[in-house]
C-alpha positions as CSV (number, residue, x, y, z in Angstrom):
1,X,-34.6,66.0,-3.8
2,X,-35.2,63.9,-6.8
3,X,-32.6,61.5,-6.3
4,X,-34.1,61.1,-3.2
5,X,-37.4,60.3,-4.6
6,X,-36.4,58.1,-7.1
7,X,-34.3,56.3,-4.2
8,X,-37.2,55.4,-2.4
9,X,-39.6,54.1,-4.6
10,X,-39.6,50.3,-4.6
11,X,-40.6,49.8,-8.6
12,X,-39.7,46.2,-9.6
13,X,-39.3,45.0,-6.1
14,X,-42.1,42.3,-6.2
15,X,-40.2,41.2,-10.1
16,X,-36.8,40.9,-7.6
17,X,-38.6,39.1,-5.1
18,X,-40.3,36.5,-7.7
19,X,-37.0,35.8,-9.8
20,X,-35.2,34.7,-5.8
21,X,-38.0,32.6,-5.2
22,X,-38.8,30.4,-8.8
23,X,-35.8,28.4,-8.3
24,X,-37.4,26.9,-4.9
25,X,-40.9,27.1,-6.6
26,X,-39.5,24.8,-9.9
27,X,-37.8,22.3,-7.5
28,X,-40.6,22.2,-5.5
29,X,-43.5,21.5,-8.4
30,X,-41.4,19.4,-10.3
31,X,-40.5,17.5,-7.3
32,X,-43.6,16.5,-6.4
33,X,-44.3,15.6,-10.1
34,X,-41.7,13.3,-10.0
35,X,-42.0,11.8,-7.0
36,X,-45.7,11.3,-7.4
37,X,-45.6,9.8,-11.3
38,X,-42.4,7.4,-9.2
39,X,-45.1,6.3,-6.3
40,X,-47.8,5.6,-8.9
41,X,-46.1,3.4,-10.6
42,X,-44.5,1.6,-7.8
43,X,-47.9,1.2,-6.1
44,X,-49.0,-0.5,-9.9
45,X,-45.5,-2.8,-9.6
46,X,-46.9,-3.6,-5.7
47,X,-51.0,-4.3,-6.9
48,X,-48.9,-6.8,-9.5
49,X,-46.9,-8.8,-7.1
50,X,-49.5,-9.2,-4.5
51,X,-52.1,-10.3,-7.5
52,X,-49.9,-12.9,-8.6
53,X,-49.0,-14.2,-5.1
54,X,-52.6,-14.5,-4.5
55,X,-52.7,-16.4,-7.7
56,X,-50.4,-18.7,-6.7
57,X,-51.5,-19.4,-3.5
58,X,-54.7,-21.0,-5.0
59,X,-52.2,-22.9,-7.5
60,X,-51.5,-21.1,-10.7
61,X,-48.6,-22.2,-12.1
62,X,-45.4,-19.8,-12.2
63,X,-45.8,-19.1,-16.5
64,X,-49.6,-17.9,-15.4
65,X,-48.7,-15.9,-12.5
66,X,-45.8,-14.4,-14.7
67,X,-48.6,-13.8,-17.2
68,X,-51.1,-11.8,-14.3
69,X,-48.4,-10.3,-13.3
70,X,-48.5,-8.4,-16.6
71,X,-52.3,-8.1,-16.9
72,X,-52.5,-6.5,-13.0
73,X,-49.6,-4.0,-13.7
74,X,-51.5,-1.7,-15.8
75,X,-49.4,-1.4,-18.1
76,X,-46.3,-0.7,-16.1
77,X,-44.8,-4.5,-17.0
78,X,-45.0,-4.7,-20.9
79,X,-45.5,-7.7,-22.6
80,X,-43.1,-10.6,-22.4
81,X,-41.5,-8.6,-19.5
82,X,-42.4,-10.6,-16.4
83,X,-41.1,-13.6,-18.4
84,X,-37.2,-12.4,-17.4
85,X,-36.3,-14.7,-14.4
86,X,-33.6,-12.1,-13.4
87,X,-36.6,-9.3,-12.9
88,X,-39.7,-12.0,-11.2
89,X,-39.1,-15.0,-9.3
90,X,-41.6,-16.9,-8.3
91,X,-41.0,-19.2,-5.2
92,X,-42.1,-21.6,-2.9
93,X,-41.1,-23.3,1.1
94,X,-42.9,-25.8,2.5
95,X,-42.1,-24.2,5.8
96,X,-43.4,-20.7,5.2
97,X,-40.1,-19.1,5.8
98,X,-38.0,-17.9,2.5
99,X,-34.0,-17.6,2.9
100,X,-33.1,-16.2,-0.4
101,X,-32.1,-19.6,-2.0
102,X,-35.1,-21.1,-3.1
103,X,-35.4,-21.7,-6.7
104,X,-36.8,-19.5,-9.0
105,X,-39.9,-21.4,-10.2
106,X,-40.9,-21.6,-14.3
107,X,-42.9,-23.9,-16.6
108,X,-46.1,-24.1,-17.7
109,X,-47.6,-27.2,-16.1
110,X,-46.4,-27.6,-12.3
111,X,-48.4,-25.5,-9.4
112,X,-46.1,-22.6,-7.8
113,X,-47.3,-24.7,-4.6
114,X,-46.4,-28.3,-5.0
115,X,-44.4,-30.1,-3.1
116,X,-43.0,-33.4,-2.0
117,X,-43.6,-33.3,1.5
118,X,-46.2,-35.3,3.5
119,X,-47.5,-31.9,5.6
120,X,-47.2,-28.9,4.2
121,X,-49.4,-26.7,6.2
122,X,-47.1,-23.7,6.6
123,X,-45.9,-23.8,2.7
124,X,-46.5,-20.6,1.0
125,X,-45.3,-18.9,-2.3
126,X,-43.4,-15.7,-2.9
127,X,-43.2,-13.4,-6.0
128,X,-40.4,-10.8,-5.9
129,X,-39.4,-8.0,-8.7
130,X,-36.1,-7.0,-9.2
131,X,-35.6,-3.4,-10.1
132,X,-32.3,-3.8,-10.6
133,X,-33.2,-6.1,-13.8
134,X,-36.2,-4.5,-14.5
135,X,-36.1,-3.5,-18.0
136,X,-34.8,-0.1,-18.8
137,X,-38.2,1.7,-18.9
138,X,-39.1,1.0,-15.4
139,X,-35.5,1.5,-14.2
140,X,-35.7,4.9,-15.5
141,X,-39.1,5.8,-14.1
142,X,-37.3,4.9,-10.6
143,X,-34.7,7.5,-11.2
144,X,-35.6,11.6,-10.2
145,X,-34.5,14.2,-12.1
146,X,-35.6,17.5,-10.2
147,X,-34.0,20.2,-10.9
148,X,-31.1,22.3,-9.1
149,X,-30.7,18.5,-7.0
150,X,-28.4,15.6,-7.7
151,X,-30.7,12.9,-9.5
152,X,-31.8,10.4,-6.8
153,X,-32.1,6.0,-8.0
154,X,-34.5,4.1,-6.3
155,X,-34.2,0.2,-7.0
156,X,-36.9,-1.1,-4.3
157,X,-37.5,-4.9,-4.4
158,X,-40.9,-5.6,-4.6
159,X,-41.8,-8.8,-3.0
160,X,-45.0,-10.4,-2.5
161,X,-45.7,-13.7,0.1
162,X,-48.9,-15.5,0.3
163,X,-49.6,-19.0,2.2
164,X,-50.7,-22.0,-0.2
165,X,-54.4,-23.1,0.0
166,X,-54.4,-26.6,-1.0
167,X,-51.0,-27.5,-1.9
168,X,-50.5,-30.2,-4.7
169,X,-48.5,-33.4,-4.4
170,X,-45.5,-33.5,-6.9
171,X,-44.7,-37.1,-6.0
């Protein structure tokens, strides 16, 4: 009769039940830790771009933009860091529409919107950031380590277009 007693007694049950269930709870918590410092910091990288594409729009030249870009990222872009033309280019088209190929504007004294042509009244500029370039901090801020899952690498391109108010003559 004891056995039987001691058989159906459920001591330690709720201790069984908790150590089944922390390995979901941990992945869980520390995924949505992850995933939400990843999401800050990519809305920061976002708020940057669109900051200096406004910028240039009202004709900043690339070096200043460059230079906002760091200012606007709260911190996120260091200093110096937005200077890499691998990680930010800064673009322009006289017809609005960007292929890819444009050149990746620098210097101190030129406008990001100045151009050549007679009518430019589609001409816009574009900033993008690279993640794949990005210095090693921000790579590894786009990389998820939650536990009990394979780590997951985000390299999003941030990109950034804005249509040129006032563009200035280069000839």
């Amino acid at each position: 009769m004891r056995i039987r007693q001691r058989l159906d007694r459920e001591d330690g049950a709720a201790a069984v039940e908790f150590a089944l269930i922390i390995g979901v709870l941990a992945m869980l918590i520390f995924g949505m830790l992850q995933f939400g410092l990843t999401f800050f910091e990519l809305q920061n990288l976002r708020a940057a771009a669109r900051e200096g594409g406004r910028l240039g729009a009202v004709g900043a030249t690339p070096d200043a933009i460059r230079a906002d870009l760091e200012s606007a990222s709260n911190g996120a872009i260091r200093s110096g860091e937005a200077g890499n033309l691998a990680f930010v280019k800064v673009s322009y088209s006289d017809t609005g529409t960007f292929t890819g190929s444009e050149p990746n504007l620098s210097g101190p004294t030129t406008p990001a919107c100045a151009s050549a042509a007679a009518v430019t009244t589609d001409a816009a500029v574009r900033v993008q950031m690279f993640l794949t370039a990005a210095p090693p901090h921000l790579q590894n801020l786009f990389t998820l380590n939650i536990p009990l899952l394979p780590t997951i690498t985000m390299r999003p391109t941030i990109d950034a277009q804005f249509r040129c108010e006032g563009v200035k003559s280069t000839t």
